[in-house]
VEXDREN-2710 file (C-alpha; in Angstrom, 1 decimal):
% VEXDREN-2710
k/r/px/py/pz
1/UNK/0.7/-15.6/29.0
2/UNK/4.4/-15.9/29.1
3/UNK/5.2/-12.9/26.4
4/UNK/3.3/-10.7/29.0
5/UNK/5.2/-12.5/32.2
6/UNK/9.0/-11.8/30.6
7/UNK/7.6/-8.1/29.5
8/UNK/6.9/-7.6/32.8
9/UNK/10.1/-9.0/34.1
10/UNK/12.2/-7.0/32.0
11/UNK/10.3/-4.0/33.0
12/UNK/10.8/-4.2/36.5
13/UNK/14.5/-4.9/36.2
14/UNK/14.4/-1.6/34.6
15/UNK/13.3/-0.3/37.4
16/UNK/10.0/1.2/35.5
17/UNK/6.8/1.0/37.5
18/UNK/4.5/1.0/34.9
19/UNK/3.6/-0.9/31.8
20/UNK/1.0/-0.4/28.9
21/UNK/-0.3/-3.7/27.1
22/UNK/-2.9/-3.0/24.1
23/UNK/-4.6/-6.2/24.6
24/UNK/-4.8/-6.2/28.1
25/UNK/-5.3/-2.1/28.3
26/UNK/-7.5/-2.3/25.9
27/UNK/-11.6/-4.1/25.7
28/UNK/-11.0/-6.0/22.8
29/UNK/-14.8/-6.8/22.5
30/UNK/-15.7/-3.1/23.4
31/UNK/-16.0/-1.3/19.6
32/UNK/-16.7/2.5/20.8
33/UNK/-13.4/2.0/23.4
34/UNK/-11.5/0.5/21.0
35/UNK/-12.1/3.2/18.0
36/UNK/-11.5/6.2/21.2
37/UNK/-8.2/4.2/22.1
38/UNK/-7.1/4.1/18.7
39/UNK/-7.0/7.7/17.9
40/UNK/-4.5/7.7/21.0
41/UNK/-2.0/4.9/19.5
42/UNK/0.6/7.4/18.3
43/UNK/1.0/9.6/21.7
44/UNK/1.0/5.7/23.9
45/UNK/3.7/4.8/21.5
46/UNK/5.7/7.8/20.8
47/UNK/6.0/9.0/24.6
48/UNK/6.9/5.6/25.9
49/UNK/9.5/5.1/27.6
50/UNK/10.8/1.8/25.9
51/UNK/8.8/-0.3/23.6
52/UNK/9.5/-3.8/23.8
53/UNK/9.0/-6.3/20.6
54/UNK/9.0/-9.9/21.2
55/UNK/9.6/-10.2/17.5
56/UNK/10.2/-13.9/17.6
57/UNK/6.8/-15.0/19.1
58/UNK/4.0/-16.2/17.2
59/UNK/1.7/-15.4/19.8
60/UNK/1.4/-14.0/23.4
61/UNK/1.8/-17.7/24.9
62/UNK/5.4/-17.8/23.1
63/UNK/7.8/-15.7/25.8
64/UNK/10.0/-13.0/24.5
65/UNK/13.4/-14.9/24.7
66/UNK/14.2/-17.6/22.7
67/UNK/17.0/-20.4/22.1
68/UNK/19.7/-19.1/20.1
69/UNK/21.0/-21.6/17.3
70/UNK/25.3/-21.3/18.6
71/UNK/27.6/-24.5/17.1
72/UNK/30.5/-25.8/19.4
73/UNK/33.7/-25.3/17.8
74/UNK/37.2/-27.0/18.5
75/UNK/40.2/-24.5/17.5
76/UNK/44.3/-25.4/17.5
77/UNK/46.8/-22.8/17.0
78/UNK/50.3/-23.6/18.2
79/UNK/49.7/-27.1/19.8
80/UNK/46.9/-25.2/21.7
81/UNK/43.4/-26.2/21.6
82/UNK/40.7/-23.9/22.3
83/UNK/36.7/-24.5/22.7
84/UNK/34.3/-21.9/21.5
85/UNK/30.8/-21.1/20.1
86/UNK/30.2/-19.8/16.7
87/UNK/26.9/-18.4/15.2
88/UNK/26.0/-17.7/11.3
89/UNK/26.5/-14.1/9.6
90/UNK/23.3/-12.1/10.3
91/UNK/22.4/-10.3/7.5
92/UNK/21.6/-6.4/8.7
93/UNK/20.2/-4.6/4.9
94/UNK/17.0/-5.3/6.2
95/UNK/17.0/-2.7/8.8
96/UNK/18.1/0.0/6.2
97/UNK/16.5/-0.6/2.9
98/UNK/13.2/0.9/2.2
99/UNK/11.3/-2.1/0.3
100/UNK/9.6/-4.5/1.8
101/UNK/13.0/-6.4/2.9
102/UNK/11.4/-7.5/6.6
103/UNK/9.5/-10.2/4.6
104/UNK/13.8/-11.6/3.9
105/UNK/14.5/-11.2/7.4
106/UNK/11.1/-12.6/8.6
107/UNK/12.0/-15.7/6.9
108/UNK/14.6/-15.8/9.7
109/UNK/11.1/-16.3/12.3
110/UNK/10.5/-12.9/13.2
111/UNK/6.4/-13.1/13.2
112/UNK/5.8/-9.7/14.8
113/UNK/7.6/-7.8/11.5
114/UNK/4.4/-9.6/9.3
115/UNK/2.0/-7.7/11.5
116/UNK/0.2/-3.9/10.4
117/UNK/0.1/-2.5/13.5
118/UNK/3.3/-3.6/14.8
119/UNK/5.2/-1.7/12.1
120/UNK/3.0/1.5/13.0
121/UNK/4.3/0.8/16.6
122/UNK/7.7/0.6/15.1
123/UNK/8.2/3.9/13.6
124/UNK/6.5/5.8/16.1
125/UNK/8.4/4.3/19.2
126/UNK/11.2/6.5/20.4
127/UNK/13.1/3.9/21.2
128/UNK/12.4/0.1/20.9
129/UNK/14.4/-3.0/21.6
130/UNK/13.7/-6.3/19.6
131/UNK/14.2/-9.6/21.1
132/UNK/14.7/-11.4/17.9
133/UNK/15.9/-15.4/17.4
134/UNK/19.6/-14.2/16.8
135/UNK/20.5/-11.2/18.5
136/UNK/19.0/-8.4/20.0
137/UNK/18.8/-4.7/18.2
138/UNK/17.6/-1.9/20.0
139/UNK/16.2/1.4/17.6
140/UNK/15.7/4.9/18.8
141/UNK/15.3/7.9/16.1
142/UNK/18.9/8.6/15.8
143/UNK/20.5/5.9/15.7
144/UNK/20.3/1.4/15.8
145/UNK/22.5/-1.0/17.5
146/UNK/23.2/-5.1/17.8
147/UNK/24.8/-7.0/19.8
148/UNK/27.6/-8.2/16.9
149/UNK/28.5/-4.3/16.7
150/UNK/27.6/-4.1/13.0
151/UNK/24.9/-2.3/12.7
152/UNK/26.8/0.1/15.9
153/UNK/29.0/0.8/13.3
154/UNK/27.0/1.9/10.9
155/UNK/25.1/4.1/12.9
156/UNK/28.4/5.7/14.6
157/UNK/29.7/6.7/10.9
158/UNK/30.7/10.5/10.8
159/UNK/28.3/12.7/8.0
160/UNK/26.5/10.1/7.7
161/UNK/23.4/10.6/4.7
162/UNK/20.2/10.2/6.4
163/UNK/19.4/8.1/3.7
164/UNK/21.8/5.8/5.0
165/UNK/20.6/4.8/8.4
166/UNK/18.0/3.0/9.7
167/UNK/14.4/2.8/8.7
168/UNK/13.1/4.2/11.2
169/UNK/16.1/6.8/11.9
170/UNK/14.9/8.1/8.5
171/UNK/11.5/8.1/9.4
172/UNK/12.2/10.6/12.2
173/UNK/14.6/13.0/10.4
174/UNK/11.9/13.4/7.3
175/UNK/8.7/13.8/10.0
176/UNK/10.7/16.3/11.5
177/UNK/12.7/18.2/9.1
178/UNK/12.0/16.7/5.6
179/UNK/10.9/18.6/2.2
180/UNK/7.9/18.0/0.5
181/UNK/9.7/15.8/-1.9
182/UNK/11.9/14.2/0.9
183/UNK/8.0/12.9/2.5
184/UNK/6.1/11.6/-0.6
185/UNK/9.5/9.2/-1.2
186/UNK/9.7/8.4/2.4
187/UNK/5.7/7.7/1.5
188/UNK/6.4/5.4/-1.1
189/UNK/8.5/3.1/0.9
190/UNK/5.7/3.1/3.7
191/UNK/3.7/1.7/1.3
192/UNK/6.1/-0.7/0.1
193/UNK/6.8/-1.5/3.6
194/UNK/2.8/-1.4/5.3
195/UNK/1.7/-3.5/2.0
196/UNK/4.0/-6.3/2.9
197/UNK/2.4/-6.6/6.4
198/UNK/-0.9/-8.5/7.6
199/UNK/-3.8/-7.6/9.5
200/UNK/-6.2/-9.4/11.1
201/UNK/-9.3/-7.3/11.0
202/UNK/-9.5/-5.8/7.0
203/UNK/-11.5/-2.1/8.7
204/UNK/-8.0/-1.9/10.9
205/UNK/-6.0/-0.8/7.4
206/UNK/-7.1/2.9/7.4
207/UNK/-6.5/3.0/11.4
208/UNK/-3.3/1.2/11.3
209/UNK/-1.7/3.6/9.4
210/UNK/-3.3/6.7/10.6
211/UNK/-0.7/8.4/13.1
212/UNK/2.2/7.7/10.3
213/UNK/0.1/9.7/8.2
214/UNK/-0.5/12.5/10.6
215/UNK/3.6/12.8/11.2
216/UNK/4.5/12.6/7.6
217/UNK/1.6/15.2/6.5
218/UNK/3.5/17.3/9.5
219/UNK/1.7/20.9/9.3
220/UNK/-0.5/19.9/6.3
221/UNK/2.9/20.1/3.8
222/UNK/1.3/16.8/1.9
223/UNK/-1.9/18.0/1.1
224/UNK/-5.6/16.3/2.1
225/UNK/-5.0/12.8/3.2
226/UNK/-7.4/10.5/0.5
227/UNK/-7.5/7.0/1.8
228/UNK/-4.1/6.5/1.6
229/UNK/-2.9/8.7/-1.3
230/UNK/-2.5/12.8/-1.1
231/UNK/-4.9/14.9/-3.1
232/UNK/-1.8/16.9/-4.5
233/UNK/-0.1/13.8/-5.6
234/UNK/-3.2/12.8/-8.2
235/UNK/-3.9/11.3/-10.8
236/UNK/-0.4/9.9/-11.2
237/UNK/-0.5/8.1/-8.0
238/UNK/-3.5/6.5/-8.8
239/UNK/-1.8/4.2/-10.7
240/UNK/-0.6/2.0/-8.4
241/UNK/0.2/-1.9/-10.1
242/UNK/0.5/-5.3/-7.7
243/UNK/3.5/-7.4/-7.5
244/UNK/1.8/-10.7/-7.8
245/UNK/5.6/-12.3/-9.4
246/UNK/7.4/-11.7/-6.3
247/UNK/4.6/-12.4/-4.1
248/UNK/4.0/-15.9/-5.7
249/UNK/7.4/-17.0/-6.1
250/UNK/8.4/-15.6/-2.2
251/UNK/5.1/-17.1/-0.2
252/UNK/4.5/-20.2/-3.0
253/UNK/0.7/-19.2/-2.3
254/UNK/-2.3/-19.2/-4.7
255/UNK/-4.1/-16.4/-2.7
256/UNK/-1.6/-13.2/-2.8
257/UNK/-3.6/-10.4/-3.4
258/UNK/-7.7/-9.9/-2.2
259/UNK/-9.5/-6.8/-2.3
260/UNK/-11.2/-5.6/0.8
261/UNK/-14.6/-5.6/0.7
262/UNK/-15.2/-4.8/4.2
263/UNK/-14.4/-1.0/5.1
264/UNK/-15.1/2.1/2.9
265/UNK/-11.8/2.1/0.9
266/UNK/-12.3/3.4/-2.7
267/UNK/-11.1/0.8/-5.2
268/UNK/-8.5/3.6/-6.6
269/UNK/-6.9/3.5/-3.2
270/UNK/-4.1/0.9/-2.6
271/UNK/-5.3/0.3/0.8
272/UNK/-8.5/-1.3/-1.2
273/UNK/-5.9/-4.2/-1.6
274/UNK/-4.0/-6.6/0.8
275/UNK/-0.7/-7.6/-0.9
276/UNK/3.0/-6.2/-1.9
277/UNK/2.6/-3.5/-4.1
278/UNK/4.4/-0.5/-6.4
279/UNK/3.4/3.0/-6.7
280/UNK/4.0/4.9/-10.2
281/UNK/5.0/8.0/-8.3
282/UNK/4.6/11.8/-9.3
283/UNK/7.0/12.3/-12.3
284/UNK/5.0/11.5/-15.8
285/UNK/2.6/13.6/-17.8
286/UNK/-1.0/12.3/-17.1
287/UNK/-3.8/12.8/-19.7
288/UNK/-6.2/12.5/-16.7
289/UNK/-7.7/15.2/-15.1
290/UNK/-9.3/15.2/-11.4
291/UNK/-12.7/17.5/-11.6
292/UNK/-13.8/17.0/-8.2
293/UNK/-13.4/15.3/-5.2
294/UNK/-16.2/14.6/-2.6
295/UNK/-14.0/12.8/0.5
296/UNK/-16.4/12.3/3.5
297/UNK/-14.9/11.3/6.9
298/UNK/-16.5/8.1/9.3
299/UNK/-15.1/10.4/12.1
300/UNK/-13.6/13.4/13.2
301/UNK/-10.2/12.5/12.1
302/UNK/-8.6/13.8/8.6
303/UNK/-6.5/10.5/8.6
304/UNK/-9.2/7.9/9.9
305/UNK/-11.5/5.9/8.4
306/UNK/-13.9/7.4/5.9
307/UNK/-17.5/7.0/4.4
308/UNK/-17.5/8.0/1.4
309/UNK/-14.9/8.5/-1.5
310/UNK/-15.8/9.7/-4.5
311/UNK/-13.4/11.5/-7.5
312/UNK/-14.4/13.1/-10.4
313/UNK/-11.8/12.8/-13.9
314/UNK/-11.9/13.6/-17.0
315/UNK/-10.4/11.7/-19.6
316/UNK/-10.1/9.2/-22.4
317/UNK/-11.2/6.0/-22.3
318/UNK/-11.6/2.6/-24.5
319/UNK/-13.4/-0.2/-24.8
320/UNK/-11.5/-3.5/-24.1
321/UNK/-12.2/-7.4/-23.9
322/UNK/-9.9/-9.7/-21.9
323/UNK/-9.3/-13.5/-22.9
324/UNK/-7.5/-15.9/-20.3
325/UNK/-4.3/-17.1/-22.0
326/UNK/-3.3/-21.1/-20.4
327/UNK/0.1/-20.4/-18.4
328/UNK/1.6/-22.6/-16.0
329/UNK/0.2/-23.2/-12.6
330/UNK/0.4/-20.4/-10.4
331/UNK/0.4/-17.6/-13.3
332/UNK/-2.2/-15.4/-14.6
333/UNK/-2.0/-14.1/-18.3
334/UNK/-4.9/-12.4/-20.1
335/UNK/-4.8/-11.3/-23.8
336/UNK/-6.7/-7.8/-24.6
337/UNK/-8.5/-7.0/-27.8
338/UNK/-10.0/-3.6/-28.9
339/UNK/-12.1/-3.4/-31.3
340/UNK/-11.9/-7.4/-32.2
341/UNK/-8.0/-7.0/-32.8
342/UNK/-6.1/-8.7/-30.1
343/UNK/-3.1/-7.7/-28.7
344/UNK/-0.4/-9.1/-26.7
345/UNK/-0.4/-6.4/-23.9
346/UNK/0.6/-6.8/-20.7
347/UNK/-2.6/-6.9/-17.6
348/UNK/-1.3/-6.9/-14.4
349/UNK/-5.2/-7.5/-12.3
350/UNK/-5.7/-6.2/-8.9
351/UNK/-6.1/-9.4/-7.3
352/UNK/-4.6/-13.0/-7.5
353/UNK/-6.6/-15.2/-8.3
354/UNK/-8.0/-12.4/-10.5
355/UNK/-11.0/-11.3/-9.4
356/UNK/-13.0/-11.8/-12.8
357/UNK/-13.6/-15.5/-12.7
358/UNK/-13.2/-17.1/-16.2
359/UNK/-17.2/-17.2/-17.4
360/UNK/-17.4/-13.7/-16.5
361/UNK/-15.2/-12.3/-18.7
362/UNK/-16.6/-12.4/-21.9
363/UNK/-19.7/-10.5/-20.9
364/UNK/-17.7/-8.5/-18.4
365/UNK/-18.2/-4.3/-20.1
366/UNK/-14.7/-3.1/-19.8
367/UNK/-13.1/0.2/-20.2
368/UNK/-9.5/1.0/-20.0
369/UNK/-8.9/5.1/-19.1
370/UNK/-5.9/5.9/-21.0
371/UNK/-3.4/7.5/-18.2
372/UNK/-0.4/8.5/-20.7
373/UNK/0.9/7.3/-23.9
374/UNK/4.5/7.5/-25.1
375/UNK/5.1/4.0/-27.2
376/UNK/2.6/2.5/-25.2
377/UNK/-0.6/4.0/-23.9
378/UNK/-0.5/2.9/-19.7
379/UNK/-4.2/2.4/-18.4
380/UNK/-6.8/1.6/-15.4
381/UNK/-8.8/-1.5/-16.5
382/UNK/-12.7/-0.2/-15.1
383/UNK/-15.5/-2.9/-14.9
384/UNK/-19.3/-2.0/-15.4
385/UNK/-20.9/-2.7/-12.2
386/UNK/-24.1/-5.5/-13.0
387/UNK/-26.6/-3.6/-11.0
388/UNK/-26.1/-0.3/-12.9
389/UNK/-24.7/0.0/-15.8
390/UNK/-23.3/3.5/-15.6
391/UNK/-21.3/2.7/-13.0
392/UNK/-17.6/1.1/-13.3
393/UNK/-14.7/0.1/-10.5
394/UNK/-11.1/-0.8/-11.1
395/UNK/-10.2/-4.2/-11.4
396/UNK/-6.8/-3.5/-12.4
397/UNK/-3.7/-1.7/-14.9
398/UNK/-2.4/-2.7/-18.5
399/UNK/0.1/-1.5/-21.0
400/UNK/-1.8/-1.3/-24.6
401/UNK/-1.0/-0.2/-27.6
402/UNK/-2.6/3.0/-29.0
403/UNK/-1.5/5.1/-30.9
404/UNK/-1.0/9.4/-29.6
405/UNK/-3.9/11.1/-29.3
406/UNK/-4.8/15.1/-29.8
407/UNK/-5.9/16.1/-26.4
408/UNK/-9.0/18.3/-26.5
409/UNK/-9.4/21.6/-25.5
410/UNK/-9.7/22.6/-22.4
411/UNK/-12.8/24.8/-20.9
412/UNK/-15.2/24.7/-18.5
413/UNK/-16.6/22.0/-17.7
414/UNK/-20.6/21.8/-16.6
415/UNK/-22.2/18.9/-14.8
416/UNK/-25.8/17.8/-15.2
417/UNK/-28.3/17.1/-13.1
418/UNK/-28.5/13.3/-14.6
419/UNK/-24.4/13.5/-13.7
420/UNK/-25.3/14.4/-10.2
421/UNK/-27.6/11.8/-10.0
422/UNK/-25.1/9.2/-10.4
423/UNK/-23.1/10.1/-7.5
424/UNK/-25.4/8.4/-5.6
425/UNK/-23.9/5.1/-4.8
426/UNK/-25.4/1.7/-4.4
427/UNK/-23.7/-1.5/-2.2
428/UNK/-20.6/-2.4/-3.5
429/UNK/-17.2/-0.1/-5.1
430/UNK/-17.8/1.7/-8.2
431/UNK/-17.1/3.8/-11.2
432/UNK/-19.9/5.9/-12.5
433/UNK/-19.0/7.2/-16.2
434/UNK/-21.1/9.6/-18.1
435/UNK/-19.6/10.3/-21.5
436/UNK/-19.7/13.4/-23.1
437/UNK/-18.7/14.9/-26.7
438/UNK/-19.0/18.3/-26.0
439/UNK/-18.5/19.4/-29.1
440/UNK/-14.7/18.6/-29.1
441/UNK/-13.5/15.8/-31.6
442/UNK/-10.5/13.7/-31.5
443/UNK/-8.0/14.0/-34.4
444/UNK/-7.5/9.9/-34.0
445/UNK/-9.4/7.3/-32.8
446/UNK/-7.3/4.9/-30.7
447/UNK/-6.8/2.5/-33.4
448/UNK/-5.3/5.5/-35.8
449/UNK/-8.5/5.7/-37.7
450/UNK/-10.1/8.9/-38.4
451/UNK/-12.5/10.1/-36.2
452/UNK/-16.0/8.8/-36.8
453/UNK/-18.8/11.5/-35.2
454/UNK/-21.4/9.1/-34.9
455/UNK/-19.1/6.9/-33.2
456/UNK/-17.3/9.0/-31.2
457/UNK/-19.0/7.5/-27.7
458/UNK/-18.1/4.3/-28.2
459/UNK/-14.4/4.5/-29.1
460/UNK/-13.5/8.4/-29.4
461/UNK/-14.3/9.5/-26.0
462/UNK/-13.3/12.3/-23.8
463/UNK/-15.4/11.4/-20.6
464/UNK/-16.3/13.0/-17.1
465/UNK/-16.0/10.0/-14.8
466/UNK/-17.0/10.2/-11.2
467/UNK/-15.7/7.0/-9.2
468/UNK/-18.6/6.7/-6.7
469/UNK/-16.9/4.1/-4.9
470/UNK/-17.8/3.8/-1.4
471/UNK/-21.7/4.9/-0.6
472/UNK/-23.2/3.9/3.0
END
């Protein structure tokens, strides 16, 4: 394999006697050594001596060095001519911003930046040189350089804000030395980043982001890790939206976003979902309220892969119908009606295509859980699971209009045993709702009509909701 050949070649010019290849180093077909080998990814990586990328190759059959595209020049100054080589501007953002830029840069032929794991390898790497069709740019955690000098530049500026450098220069000084706040952003842009990035095996997602997770959760300052997200950082994080625009007009595809089916990721988790992504972040008022969390590890690892993730909220919720508007090809537009008036509201699904197909969605029990409301109420779309009725899973978000509501008081709140029952999940991701009065009436119902009592479960509700999402 020639990628492995020239690694090895560049190796021993560097007078290092040993090299580590996962494919090689690792029994592919061997599950139980693959899963112990994981949990060592970040120490292989992050005490290497040099990490080598062959960022241009496709494949391991592809070699590490490629043919640079130079043009042959002819210049005359003062009755002298003189011959030369001249190559096209490389752009260098991409190395410094923190949304998913590399897909720009990749359109450039750099396969290896599309790839999960590779970006893991990346950012944990103390140093790591990339071989790609243009140049090459070498990384370490202080500092990145090229061979045209301008990124050298840029990383020999004096003060220079850490917010400044280099991806992966930040991502060392906020592991290391960052605030609280400093590591949820730096977060935000991994997710940006890692959601941008393929893999090939769907129950790699959670293990291919688990040592970046471990470094940025340095001495437990984020909280418990929760598939992704950080219980401190919830409810508000749980609205999470897809960018199915950019997606569709960058890749021209009709599949950009798929839900993963395979692994026990919690659809309320953006790992639940392959495709670019946004996070709402920490900063807005949410009427939702997170009762109880039952979080149950496959392993022995806080940041692995777990069994079961279940959340218990409170909050308000409304019944919703969605009808497919025509568009042109390539788009998705739904119109939502509550209470038989329809509304133009914006429905941004989980998937693309959406994962309700057409037929299904006029029987399809929806509910949308009001998040906040300011002239617009924001929302999670939940969809009644067929097999049991009490039990709903996100499908995806939506801006409606309803009008402010009274929140309820607040007190204690008692679980029954028919509640308890319900945790009990079945095949497949879910919701499980039990709605509750409680004695506490809404001023308004969400259409700004008073309050009916007899009606208050179908449209005045102030629920205990328990997503039992991902049962063995």
């Amino acid at each position: 394999m020639k990628s492995f050949q020239d690694a090895i070649t560049i190796t021993h010019n560097l007078d290092i006697h040993y090299i580590w290849i996962d494919s090689i180093c690792i029994n592919q077909e061997d599950m139980k050594e693959w899963e112990s080998e994981c949990l060592k990814m970040g120490s292989v990586y992050g005490n290497a001596s040099l990490v080598i990328a062959a960022s241009l190759a496709a494949n391991s059959h592809y070699g590490i060095y490629g043919q640079r595209q130079l043009h042959q020049i002819r210049l005359e100054w003062l009755q002298q001519k003189i011959d030369g080589q001249v190559r096209e501007v490389i752009d260098h953002t991409v190395w410094y911003k923190d949304e998913p830029s590399w897909q720009v840069y990749n359109d450039s032929g750099l396969p290896l930046f599309m790839r999960a794991w590779a970006f893991q390898e990346r950012l944990l790497a103390r140093r790591i040189v990339h071989f790609t069709p243009r140049e090459i740019v070498w990384e370490c955690r202080s500092a990145s350089y090229c061979e045209c000098g301008t990124m050298n530049r840029l990383s020999l500026e004096e003060h220079q804000h850490w917010k400044s450098k280099s991806f992966k220069a930040r991502y060392a000084q906020v592991t290391e030395w960052g605030s609280d706040v400093d590591r949820h952003e730096l977060w935000g842009a991994i997710i940006d980043q890692f959601q941008s990035k393929g893999i090939t095996k769907s129950s790699d997602r959670l293990p291919a982001l688990m040592t970046i997770a471990r470094q940025v959760d340095k001495s437990g300052i984020m909280g418990r890790y929760l598939a992704g997200m950080w219980e401190p950082s919830l409810p508000e994080t749980l609205m999470w939206w897809c960018d199915v625009e950019s997606a569709t007009s960058r890749h021209k595809q009709s599949v950009t976003h798929r839900r993963v089916h395979s692994s026990h990721i919690p659809s309320w988790s953006w790992l639940s979902i392959e495709g670019p992504l946004h996070t709402w972040g920490r900063n807005f008022d949410s009427l939702v309220g997170i009762l109880q969390i039952d979080y149950q590890l496959a392993g022995g690892d806080p940041y692995g892969p777990c069994q079961k993730a279940t959340i218990l909220v409170r909050g308000y919720v409304v019944p919703v119908h969605l009808h497919q508007e025509p568009t042109e090809a390539g788009a998705q537009r739904y119109k939502i009606s509550i209470e038989s008036e329809e509304q133009n509201a914006i429905l941004i699904p989980d998937t693309n295509p959406f994962e309700l197909q057409p037929h299904e969605l006029e029987s399809a029990a929806l509910l949308a859980l009001v998040f906040n409301i300011h002239e617009i109420a924001n929302c999670m779309i939940l969809r009644q699971a067929e097999s049991t009725p009490s039990k709903f899973r996100r499908v995806g978000i939506a801006e409606l209009a309803i009008r402010p509501l009274r929140r309820p008081a607040t007190g204690p709140v008692h679980l029954s045993e028919e509640l308890a029952a319900d945790a009990q999940t079945e095949d497949g991701q879910a919701i499980s709702i039990k709605k509750f009065a409680g004695g506490q009436e809404m001023e308004r119902s969400p259409l700004g009509k008073q309050s009916d009592p007899s009606k208050t479960a179908e449209f005045n509700i102030w629920t205990e909701m328990l997503t039992a999402e991902t049962g063995s």
